[in-house]
Structure formats: structure tokens, C-alpha cells
C-alpha positions in Angstrom: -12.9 -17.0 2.6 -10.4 -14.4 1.8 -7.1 -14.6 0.3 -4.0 -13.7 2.1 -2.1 -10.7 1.2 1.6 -11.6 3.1 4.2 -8.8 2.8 7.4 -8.6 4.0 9.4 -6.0 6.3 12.5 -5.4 5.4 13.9 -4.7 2.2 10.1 -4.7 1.2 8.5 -1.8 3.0 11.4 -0.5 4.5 15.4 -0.1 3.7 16.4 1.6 7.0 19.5 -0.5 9.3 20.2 -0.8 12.9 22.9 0.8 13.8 22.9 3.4 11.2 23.5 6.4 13.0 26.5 5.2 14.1 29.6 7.0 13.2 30.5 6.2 9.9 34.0 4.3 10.7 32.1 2.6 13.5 29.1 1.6 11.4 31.7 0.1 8.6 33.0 -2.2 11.5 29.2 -3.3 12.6 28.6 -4.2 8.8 32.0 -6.0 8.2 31.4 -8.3 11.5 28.0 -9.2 10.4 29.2 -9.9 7.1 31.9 -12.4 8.9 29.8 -14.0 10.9 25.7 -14.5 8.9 25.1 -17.3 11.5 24.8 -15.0 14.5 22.3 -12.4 11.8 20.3 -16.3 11.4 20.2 -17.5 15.3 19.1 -13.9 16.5 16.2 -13.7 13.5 14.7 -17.3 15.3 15.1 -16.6 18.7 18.2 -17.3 20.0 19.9 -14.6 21.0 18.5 -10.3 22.8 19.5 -7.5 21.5 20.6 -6.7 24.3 23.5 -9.6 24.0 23.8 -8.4 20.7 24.7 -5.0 21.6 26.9 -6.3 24.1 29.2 -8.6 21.8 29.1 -6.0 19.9 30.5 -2.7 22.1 33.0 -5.5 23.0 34.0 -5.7 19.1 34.1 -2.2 18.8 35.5 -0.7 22.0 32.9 1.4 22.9 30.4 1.6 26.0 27.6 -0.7 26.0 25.1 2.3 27.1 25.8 4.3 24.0 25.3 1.4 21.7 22.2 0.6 22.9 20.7 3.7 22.9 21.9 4.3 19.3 20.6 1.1 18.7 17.2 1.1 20.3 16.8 5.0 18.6 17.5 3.4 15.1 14.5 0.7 15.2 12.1 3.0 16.7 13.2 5.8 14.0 13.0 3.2 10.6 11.0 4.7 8.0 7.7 3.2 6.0 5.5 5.6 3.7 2.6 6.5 5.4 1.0 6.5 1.9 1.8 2.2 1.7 0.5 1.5 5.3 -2.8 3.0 4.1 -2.9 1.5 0.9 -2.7 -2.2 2.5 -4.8 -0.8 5.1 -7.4 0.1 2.1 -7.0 -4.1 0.9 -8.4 -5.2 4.2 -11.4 -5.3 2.8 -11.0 -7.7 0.2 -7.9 -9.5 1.8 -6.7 -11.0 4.6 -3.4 -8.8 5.4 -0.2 -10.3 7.2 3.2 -9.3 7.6 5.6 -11.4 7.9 9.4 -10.8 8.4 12.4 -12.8 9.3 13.0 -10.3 12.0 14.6 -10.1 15.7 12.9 -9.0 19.0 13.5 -5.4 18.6 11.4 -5.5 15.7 8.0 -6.6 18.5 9.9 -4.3 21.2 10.2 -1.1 19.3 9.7 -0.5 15.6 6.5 -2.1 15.9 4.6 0.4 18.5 6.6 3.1 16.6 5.3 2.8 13.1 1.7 1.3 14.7 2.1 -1.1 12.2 -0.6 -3.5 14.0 -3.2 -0.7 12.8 -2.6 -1.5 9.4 -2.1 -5.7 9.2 -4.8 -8.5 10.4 -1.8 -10.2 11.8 1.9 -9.5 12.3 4.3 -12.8 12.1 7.7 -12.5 13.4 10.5 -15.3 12.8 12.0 -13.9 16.5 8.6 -15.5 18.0 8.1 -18.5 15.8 11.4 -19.9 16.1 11.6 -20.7 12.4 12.4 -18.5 9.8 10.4 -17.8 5.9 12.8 -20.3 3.8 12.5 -23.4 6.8 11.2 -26.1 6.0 10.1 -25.6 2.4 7.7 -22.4 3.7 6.3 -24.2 6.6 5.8 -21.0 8.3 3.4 -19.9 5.6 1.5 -22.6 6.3 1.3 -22.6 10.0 0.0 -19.3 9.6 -2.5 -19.7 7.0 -3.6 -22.8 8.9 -3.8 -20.7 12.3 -6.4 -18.2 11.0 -8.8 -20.9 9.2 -7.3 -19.8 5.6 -5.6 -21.4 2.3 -2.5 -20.3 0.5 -4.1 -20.6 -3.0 -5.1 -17.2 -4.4 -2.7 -15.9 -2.0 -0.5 -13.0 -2.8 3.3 -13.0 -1.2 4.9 -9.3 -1.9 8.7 -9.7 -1.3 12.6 -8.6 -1.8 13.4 -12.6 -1.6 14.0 -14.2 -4.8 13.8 -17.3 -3.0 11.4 -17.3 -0.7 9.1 -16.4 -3.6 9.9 -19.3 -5.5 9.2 -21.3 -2.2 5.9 -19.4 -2.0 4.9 -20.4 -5.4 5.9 -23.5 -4.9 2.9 -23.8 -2.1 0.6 -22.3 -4.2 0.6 -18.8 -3.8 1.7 -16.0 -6.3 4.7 -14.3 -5.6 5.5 -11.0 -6.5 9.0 -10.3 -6.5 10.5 -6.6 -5.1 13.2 -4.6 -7.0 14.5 -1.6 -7.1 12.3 -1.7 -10.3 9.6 -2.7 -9.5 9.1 -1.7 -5.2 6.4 -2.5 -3.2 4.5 0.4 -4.1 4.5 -0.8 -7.8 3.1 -4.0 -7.1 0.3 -2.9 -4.5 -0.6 -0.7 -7.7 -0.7 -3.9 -9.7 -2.8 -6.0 -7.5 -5.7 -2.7 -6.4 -5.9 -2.8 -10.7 -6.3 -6.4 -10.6 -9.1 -7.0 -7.5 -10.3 -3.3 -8.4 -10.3 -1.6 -4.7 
């Protein structure tokens, strides 16, 4: 039985943001109302809200057209950025290790940065809080175990690789060992740390 190797998306593998291509007095706005209002960020991550009603409250807040928005938008999470050179190197542990990512993510992340990274070609399984209706940090890491449960396989001698400083305590807490991104140490660093260890 392998091990799992879970990483996370964003702030992990990638630092790119919706809306970032916005004009920069427009994008300030964006960043101030989410900052307001973390609860809509939280309900849209697990399901309950589109992007496209998103985008809508949103041209609303910032008296602009809906259209432009969304295309801006939907250009932004096709467009976010992940080193080719990473993707292949957790391609390379699929030998020894049973790869998912999972990310407390929205749908766009399933409708279009998915297909447009490929990222399916380089994971065993993709795990997305939109779809599961429950985020990472829920439940004491419940998710972690659903899905380790799902595909026949045990958190011990799992590896977690995330930006979270709590969700890798919760992650060690089930049994797994957490590795914990920084600006420091980034995911490169610690997919370095664990080919050294399992020799790949």
C-alpha cells in the first residue's frame, strides 16, 4: 500500500489571484470587499455559491458590466501559473506514492484552471472543497480521511505539503506528517526534501 502524497493548490504550487488583471484601482476594491466580507470567500470554497453570482455581486460592487468581469475573470484562472518543472517532479513520485491534490478551492478551479494547467496528468486524484461540500480544517481533517478512505489507503506515512499552518497541525494530528510552505522553505524545497528521503 502506498503512502499518500497530498499537496495543496493555492499558496502552495501556485500564488496567482482572480481578478488580477484588473485595473489596479478596480482590483484594490475586489480585495478590500473580500477582506470585509471572508464568509462569502468560505460559502463559495464549499459549494454554495457560482462564479458566475460571484462575478455578478461583484460588477454590482464595482460599477462595471458583468461581461467584462467575467471574461477578465474566467482569463485569470485559466492563465494562473505552476512550474512545469514541480508538476513533473510530483509526476516523477507517482511511483512510490499515491499523489492528490487537494485545495479549498471554488468551481472555477474544476471549470477552468484545471483543463488549463492539465493538472489531472500529473495527480492520482484531484479533491476539490467546491465538490465535497466541506472544506480542509472541517471537522478536525475529516476530508482527509474521506479521501484516504475512498481510495483503500491510510493517512500514516502520509505526507501533507502545505501554506496552512493549521491545517498542518490538523494533519499531524491524524497521523500524517506535515510539511509546512514558506516563503523559505516553498514547495519546491520540500519536494527536494522528501525525493532525498524516499530516494526517487
Amino acid at each position: 500500500m502506498k503512502p499518500i502524497l497530498f499537496l495543496d493548490f493555492d499558496g502552495t504550487l501556485c500564488h496567482d489571484r482572480f481578478w488580477r488583471s484588473l485595473e489596479q484601482h478596480l482590483l484594490g476594491k475586489v480585495q478590500q470587499y473580500f477582506t470585509s466580507n471572508k464568509e462569502i470567500i468560505r460559502d463559495w470554497m464549499v459549494g454554495r455559491y457560482t462564479s458566475e453570482e460571484i462575478n455578478r455581486w461583484m460588477a454590482e460592487e464595482l460599477s462595471i458590466e458583468y461581461d467584462g468581469l467575467w471574461n477578465v475573470f474566467v482569463s485569470d484562472c485559466k492563465s494562473m501559473s505552476v512550474s512545469k518543472n514541480t508538476l513533473q517532479a510530483i509526476k516523477d513520485f507517482r511511483s512510490q506514492y499515491f499523489t492528490i491534490l487537494i485545495t479549498d478551492n471554488m468551481d472555477c478551479f474544476d471549470r477552468f484552471t484545471m483543463p488549463a494547467i492539465n493538472l489531472q496528468n500529473y495527480f492520482d486524484v484531484v479533491v476539490n472543497s467546491y465538490n465535497r461540500r466541506i472544506s480542509k480544517n472541517e471537522n478536525n481533517g475529516e476530508l482527509f480521511k474521506r479521501v484516504a478512505t475512498e481510495n483503500g489507503l491510510e493517512l500514516i506515512d502520509s505526507i501533507l505539503i502545505d501554506n496552512s499552518e493549521t491545517i498542518c497541525k490538523i494533519f499531524q494530528n491524524l497521523g500524517g506528517q506535515s510539511l509546512f510552505v514558506t516563503k523559505e522553505r516553498p514547495v519546491d524545497y520540500w519536494l527536494d526534501k522528501v525525493k532525498s528521503k524516499t530516494g526517487i
